[in-house]
SESEMAR-337929 format. One line per 3 residues: number of its first residue (from 1); their letters; for each residue z, y, x of C-alpha. Coordinates in nm, 4 decimals. Layout:
# SESEMAR-337929
NUM) a) Z:Y:X ~ ...
# end
This chain:
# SESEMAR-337929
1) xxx) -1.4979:-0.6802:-0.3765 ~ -1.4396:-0.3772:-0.6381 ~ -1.1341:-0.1612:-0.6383
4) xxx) -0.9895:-0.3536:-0.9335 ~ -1.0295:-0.7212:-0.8095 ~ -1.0933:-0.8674:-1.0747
7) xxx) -1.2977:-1.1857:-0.9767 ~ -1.5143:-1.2919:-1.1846 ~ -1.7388:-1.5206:-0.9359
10) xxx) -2.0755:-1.7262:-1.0434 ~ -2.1628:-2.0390:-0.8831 ~ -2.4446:-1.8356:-0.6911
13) xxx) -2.1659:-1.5257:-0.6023 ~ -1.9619:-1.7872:-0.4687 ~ -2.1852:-1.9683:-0.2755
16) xxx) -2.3283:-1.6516:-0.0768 ~ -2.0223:-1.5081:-0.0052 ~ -1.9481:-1.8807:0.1555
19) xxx) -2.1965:-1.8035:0.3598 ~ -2.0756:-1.5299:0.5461 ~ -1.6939:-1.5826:0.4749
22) xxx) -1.6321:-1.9475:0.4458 ~ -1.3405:-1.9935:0.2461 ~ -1.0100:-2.0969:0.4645
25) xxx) -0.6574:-2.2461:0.4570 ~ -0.4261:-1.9334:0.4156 ~ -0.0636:-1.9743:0.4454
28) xxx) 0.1572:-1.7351:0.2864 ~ 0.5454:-1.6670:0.3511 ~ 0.7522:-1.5013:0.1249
31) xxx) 1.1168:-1.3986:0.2626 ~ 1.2072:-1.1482:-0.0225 ~ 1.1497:-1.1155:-0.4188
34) xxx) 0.9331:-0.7950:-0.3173 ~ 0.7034:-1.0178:-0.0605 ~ 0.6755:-1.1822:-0.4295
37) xxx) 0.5335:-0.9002:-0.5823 ~ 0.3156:-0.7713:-0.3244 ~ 0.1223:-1.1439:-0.3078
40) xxx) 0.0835:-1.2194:-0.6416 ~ -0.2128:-1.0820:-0.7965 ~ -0.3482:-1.1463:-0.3630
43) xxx) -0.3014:-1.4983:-0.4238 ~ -0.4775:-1.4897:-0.7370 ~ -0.7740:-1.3098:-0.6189
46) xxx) -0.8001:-1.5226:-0.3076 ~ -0.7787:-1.9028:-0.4577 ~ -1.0531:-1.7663:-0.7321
49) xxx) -1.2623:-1.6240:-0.3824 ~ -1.2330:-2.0105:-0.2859 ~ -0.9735:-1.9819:-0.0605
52) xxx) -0.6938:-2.2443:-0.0330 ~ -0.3572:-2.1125:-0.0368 ~ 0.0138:-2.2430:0.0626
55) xxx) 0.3241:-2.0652:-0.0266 ~ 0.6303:-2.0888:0.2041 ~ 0.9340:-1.9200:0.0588
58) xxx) 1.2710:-1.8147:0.1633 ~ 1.6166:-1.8607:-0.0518 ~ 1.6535:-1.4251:-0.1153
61) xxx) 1.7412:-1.3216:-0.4436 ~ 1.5725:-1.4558:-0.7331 ~ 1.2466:-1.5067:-0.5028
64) xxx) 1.2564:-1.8947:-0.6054 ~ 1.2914:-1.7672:-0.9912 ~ 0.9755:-1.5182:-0.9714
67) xxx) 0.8072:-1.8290:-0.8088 ~ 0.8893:-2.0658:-1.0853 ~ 0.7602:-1.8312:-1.3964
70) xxx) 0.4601:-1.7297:-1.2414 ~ 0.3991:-2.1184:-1.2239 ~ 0.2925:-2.0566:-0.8471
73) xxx) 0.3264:-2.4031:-0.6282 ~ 0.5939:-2.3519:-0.3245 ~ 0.7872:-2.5140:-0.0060
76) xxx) 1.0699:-2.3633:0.0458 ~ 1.1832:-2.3083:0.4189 ~ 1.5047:-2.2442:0.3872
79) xxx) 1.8078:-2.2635:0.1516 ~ 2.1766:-2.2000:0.1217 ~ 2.4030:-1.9349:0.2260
82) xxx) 2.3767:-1.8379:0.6130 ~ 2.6916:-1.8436:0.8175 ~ 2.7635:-1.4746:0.9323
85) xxx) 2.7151:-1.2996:1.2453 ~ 2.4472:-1.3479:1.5541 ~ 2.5034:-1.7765:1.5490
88) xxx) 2.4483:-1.7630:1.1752 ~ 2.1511:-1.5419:1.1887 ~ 2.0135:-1.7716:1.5165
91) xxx) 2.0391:-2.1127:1.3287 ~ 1.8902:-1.9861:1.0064 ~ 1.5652:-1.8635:1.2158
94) xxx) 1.5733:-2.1835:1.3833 ~ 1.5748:-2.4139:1.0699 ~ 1.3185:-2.2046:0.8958
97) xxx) 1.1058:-2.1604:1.2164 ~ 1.0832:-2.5327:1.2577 ~ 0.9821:-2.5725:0.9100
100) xxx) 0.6971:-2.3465:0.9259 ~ 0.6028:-2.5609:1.2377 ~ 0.5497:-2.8231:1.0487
103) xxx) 0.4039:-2.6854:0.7882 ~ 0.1247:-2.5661:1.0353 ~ 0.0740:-2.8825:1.2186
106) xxx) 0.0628:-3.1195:0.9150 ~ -0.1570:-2.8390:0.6920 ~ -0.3793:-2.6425:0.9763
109) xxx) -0.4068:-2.3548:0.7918 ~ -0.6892:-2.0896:0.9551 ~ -0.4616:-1.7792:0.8891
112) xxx) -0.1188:-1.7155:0.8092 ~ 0.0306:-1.3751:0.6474 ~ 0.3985:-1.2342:0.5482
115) xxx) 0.6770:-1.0469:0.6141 ~ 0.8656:-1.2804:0.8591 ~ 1.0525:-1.2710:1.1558
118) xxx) 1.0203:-1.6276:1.3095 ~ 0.6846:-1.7058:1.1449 ~ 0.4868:-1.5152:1.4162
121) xxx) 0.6096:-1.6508:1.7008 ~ 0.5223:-2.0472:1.5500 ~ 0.1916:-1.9074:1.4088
124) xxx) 0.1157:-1.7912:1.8126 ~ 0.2263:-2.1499:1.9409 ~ 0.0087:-2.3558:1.6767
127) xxx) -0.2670:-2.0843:1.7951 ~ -0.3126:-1.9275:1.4329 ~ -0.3367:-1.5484:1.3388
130) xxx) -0.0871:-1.3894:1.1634 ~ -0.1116:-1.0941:0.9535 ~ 0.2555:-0.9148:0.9810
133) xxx) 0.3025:-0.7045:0.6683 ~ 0.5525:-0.4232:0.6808 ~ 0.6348:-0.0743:0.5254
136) xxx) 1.0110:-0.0299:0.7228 ~ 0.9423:0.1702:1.0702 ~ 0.9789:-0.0299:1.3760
139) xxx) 1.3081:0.1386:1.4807 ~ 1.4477:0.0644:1.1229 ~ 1.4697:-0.2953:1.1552
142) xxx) 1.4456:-0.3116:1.5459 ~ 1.5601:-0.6679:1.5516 ~ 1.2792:-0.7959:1.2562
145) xxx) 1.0618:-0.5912:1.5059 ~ 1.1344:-0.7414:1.8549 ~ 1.1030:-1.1013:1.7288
148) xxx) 0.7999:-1.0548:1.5196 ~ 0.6046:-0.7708:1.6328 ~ 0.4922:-0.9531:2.0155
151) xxx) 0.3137:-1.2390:1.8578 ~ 0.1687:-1.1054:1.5162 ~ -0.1995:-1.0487:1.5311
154) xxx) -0.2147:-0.7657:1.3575 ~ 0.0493:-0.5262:1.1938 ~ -0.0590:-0.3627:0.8697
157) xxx) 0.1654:-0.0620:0.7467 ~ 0.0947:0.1970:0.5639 ~ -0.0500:0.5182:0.6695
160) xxx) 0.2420:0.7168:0.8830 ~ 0.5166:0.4347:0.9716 ~ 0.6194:0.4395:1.2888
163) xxx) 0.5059:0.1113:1.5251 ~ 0.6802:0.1766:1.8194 ~ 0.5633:-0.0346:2.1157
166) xxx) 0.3094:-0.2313:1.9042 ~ 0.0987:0.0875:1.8287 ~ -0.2091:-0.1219:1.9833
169) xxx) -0.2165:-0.4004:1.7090 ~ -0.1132:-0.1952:1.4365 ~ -0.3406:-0.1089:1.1158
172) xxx) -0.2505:0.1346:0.8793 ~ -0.4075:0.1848:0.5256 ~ -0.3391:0.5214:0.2722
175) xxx) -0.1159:0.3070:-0.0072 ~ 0.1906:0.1062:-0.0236 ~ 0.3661:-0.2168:-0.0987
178) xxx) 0.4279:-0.1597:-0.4435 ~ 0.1237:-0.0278:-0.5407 ~ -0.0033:-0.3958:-0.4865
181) xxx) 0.1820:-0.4929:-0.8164 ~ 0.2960:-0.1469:-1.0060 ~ -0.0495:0.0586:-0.9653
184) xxx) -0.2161:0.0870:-1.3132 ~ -0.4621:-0.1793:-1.2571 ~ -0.2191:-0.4271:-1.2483
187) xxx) 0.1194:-0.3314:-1.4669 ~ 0.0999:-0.1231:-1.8140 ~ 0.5002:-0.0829:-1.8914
190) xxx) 0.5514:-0.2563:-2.2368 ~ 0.8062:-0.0017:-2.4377 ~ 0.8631:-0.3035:-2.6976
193) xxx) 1.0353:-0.5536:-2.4093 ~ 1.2418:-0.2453:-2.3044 ~ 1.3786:-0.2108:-2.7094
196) xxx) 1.4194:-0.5709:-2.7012 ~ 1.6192:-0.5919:-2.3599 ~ 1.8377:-0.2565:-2.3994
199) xxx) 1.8199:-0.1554:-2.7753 ~ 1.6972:0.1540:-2.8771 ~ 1.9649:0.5058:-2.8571
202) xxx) 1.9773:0.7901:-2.6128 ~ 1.7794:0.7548:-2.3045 ~ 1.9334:0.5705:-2.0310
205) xxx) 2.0010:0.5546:-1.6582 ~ 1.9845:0.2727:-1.4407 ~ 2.1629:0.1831:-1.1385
208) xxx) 2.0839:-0.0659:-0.8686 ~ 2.3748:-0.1817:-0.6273 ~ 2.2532:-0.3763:-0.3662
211) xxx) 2.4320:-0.6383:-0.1417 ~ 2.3173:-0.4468:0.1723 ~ 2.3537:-0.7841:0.3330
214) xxx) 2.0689:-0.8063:0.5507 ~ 2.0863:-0.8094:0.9340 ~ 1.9267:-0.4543:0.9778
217) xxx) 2.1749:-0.3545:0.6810 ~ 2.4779:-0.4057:0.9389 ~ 2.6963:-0.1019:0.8412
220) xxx) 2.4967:0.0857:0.6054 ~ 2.6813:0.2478:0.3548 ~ 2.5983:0.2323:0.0028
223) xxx) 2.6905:0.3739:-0.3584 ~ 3.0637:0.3098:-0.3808 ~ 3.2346:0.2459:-0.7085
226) xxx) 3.3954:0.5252:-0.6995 ~ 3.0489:0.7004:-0.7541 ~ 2.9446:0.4975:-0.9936
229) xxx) 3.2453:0.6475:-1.2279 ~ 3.1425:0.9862:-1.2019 ~ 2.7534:0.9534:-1.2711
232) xxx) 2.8772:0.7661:-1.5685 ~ 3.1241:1.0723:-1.6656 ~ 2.8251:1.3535:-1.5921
235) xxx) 2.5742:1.1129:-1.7951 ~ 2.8463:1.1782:-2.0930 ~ 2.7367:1.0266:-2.4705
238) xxx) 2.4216:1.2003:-2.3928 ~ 2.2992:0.8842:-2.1970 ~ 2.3416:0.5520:-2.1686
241) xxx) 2.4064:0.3510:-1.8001 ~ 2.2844:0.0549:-1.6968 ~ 2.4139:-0.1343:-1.3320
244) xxx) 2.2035:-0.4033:-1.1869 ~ 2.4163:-0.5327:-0.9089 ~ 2.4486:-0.7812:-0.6898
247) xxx) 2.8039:-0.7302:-0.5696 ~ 3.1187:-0.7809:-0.8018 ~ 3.2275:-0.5106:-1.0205
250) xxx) 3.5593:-0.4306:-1.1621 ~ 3.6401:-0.5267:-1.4962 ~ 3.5774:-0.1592:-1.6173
253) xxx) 3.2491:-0.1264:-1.4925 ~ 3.1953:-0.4950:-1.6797 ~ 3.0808:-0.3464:-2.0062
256) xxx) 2.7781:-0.1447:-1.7734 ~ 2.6220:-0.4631:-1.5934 ~ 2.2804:-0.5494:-1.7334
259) xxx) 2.1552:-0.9121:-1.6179 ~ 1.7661:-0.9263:-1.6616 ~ 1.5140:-1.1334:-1.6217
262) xxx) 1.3627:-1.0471:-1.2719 ~ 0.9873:-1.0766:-1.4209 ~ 1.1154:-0.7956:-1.7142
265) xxx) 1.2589:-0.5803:-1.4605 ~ 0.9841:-0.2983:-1.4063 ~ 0.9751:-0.2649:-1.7723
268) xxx) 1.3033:-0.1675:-1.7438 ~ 1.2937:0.0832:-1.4653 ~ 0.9871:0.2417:-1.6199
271) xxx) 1.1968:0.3455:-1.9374 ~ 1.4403:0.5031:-1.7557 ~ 1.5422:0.8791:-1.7522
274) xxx) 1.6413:0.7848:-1.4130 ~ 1.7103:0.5799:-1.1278 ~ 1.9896:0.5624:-0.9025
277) xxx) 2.0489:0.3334:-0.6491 ~ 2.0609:0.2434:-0.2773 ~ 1.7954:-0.0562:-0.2747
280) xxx) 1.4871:0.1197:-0.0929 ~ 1.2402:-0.1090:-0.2751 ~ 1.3834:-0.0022:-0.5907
283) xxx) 1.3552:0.3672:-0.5461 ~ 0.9828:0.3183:-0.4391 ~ 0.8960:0.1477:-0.7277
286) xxx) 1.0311:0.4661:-0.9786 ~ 0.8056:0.6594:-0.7647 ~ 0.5274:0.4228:-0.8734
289) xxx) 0.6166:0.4315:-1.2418 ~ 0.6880:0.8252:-1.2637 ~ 1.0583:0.7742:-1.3056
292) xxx) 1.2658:1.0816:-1.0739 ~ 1.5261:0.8653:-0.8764 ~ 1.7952:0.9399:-0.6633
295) xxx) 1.8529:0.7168:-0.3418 ~ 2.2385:0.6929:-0.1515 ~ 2.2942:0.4960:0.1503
298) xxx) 2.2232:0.5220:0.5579 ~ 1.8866:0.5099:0.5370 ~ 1.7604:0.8342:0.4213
301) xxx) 1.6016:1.0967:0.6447 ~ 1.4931:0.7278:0.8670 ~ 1.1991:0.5915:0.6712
304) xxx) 0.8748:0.7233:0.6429 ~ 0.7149:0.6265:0.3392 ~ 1.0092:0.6923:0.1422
307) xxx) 1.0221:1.0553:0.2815 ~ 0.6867:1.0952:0.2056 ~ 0.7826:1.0313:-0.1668
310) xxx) 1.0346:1.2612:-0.1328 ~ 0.9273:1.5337:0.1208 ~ 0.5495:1.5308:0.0290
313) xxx) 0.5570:1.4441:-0.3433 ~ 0.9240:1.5225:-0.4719 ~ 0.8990:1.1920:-0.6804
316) xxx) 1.3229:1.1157:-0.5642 ~ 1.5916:1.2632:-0.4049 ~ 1.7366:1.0945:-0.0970
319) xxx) 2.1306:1.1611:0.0097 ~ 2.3662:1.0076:0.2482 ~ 2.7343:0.9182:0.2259
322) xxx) 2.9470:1.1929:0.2614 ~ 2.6442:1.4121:0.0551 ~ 2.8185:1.3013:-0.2830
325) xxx) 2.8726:1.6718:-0.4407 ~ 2.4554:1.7371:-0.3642 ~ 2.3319:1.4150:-0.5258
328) xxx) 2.5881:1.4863:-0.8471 ~ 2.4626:1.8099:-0.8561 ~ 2.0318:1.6850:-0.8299
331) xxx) 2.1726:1.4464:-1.1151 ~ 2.3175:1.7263:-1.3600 ~ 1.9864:1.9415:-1.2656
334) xxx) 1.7594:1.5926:-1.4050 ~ 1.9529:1.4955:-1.6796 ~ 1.8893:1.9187:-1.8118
337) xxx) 1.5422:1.9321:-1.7553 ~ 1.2960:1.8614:-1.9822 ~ 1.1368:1.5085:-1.9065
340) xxx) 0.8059:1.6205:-2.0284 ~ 0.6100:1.4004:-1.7947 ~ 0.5813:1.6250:-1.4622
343) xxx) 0.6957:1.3270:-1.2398 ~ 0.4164:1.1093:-1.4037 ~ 0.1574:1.3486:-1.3144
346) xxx) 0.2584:1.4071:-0.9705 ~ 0.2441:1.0015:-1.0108 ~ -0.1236:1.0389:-1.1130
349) xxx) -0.1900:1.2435:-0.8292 ~ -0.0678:1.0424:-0.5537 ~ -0.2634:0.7519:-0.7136
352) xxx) -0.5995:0.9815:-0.6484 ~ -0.5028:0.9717:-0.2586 ~ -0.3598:0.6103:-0.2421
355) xxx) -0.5051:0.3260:-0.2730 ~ -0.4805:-0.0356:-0.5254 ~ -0.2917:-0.2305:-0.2202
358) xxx) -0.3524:-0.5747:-0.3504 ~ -0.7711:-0.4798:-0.3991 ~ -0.7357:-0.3957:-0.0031
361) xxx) -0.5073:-0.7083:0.0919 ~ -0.7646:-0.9225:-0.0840 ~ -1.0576:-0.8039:0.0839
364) xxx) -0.8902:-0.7964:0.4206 ~ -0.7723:-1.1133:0.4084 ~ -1.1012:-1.2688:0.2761
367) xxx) -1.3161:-1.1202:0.4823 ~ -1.0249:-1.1815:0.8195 ~ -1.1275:-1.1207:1.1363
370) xxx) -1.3617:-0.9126:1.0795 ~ -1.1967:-0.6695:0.8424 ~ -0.9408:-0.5823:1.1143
373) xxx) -1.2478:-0.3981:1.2832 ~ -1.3982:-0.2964:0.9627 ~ -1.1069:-0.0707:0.8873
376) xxx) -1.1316:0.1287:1.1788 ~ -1.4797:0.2063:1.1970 ~ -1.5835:0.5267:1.1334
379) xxx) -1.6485:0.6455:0.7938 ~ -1.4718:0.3548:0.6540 ~ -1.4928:0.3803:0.2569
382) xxx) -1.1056:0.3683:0.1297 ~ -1.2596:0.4348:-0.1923 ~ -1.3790:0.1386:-0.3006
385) xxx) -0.9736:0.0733:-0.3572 ~ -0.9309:0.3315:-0.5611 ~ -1.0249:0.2467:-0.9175
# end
C-alpha cells in the first residue's frame, strides 16, 4: 500500500493480495466524533482492500450525525444520557459491553479495533484481537486504562506517550490521530465554505468550550466565562469571535455562539487567526492546519503529544487555571504579529517527520497479525507513509 492510500485495486491486485492477506470481518467501535475522523478514510481503504467492515458507535456528540452524512452503515451500542457518578458510569459499560457481545457472537468478526473501554475485555472473551487505539498517556485516563489496557492485543500510540504497565503490548508509530483525517492527503481547507459559514470582515478567533464531562474529566477546570469576556475585549473591532460550545452561555455571550455543521467544522478552524479553547482534540487539530492556538484547562504540562506540539514545535500555547494574565498576554503577542504563514511552515515541517496516520492504520490493519511484528523490525520503512 502507497503512502497516499488511494486504492485503486484490479481484479488480478485483488486477488494476489487475497492470497497472502485474505480479506476478514473487521469490527470497528467508535465512542467519540474524533474516533469518527480517525476511521473514515481507514474504512474506506479497507472495504475497497476487500475487507468487510461493521461499525459500532457510541451516543458522544454529534458522532451519530458525522455517521449519517458520510452515509456510513452503523449499530449503535448505546444511547441516552448516563446517570452520574461510579453506578452511572458501571451500567452504561455494562449495556454497551453486552451489546458488543452480541455483536461478536452473531457477526464473528476476525479483528476488532477502537478506542473503547469495555470493548476489550468482550473482544478477549469471544477470543478476538483487538487493536486499542489511543493518543492520551496511560496515567491521563487511568480508569479508560485499567479496564482496557489488560485485554487489548495490542496498544498503538503515537511515538512518546506514556504506556505505563502495558509497555509490553504497546506499538508506537511517528504521527498522530488527526493526521489520519487533517494531513494534506486527505483535507484541502475550502476558503469559499468558510465565507459562506462566517461572512467575510476582519479575521476571526474561535473558541471551543467543552463540556469536560467525561469520567477522566472529573474536576478539570476549563475556560470560564469570565475569560471568555476579556479575550473578546483584547480581540477589540480588530477581530471577530466565534464560541463553539457545548455548555450554556449567558444571554450576552448569545450573539458569539456559532452552531456548525460538524462535517464543515475544520474549514472553520483552518480560517482562523486563532484558536482558543480547552478541548485537547481541538487544539491538535490547529496544529495540523497551521493555525497558533492557545489551550486552558488541567491538562497541560500532562500529555505528551500535545507538549510535543508545544515544547518541540511551538505550534500552541498551553496554560492552566490560575495562569490567566500569561495566556492574555501570548494572545495580545498573536493577535500583533504578522500572520505571514510561519506556523504553516513549521506545519510543513512536522509533516516531513510524521507520518499520513490513516495510510499506516490501513496497512496495519490489512495486513494484521503480522504487521504488529513488521513494525518493529529493524529498518522498518516509515516512509512509505509519508507522501
Amino acid at each position: 500500500m502507497n503512502g497516499n492510500v488511494k486504492v485503486h485495486n484490479t481484479p488480478v491486485v485483488l486477488l494476489i493480495s487475497h492470497v497472502f492477506f485474505p480479506p476478514m470481518r473487521i469490527l470497528i467501535y467508535l465512542g467519540h466524533p474524533a474516533h469518527f475522523h480517525l476511521f473514515r478514510q481507514v474504512v474506506r481503504n479497507l472495504e475497497g482492500l476487500g475487507h468487510e467492515l461493521r461499525i459500532l458507535a457510541s451516543s458522544k456528540d454529534v458522532l451519530e450525525d458525522l455517521l449519517k452524512a458520510e452515509g456510513l452503515d452503523y449499530v449503535m451500542v448505546g444511547t441516552g444520557r448516563r446517570k452520574s457518578g461510579i453506578l452511572g458510569l458501571a451500567s452504561q459499560l455494562w449495556k454497551r459491553g453486552l451489546r458488543i457481545f452480541r455483536e461478536i457472537r452473531g457477526w464473528r468478526p476476525a479483528l476488532m479495533a477502537g478506542t473503547s473501554a469495555e470493548g476489550p475485555l468482550v473482544a478477549w472473551l469471544c477470543r478476538v484481537p483487538f487493536v486499542n487505539l489511543n493518543e492520551d498517556d496511560s496515567d491521563v485516563v487511568p480508569l479508560y486504562s485499567r479496564l482496557s489496557y489488560p485485554f487489548s492485543t495490542h496498544i498503538l500510540m503515537p511515538e512518546g506517550c506514556r504506556a505505563g504497565r502495558w509497555e509490553e503490548r504497546t506499538l508506537r508509530y511517528p504521527g498522530y490521530h488527526e493526521l489520519a483525517y487533517l494531513h494534506p492527503s486527505h483535507f484541502t481547507p475550502d476558503p469559499g465554505m468558510v465565507n459562506r459559514l462566517v461572512g467575510t470582515g476582519p479575521p476571526y478567533l474561535l473558541i471551543r468550550l467543552s463540556a469536560l464531562s467525561a469520567h477522566h474529566d472529573k474536576g478539570v477546570r476549563g475556560i470560564t466565562l469570565a475569560l471568555v469576556q476579556e479575550i473578546i475585549a483584547l480581540a477589540g473591532e480588530r477581530y471577530r469571535v466565534f464560541i463553539s460550545a457545548e455548555r450554556p452561555l449567558p444571554e450576552e455571550l448569545s450573539a458569539y455562539r456559532l452552531t456548525v455543521d460538524p462535517t464543515q467544522v475544520h474549514h472553520l478552524m483552518a480560517g482562523a487567526r486563532v484558536y482558543l479553547g480547552d478541548s485537547q482534540t481541538m487544539a491538535a487539530e490547529s496544529a495540523m492546519l497551521g493555525v497558533p492556538y492557545i489551550r486552558y484547562n488541567d491538562f497541560v504540562g500532562r500529555i505528551t503529544y500535545l507538549a510535543q506540539l508545544e515544547n518541540d514545535w511551538q505550534l500552541g500555547f498551553g496554560f492552566r487555571p490560575g495562569e490567566e494574565k500569561a495566556l492574555l498576554e501570548c494572545l495580545r503577542e498573536l493577535l500583533q504579529e504578522e500572520r505571514g504563514d510561519r506556523y504553516m511552515r513549521t506545519r510543513d515541517r512536522l509533516l516531513t517527520e510524521k507520518i499520513d496516520t490513516s495510510a499506516f492504520l490501513t496497512w496495519f490493519l490489512h495486513r494484521y497479525p503480522s504487521s504488529s511484528r513488521d513494525m518493529t523490525a529493524p529498518g522498518f520503512d516509515w516512509g512509505r507513509y509519508r507522501p
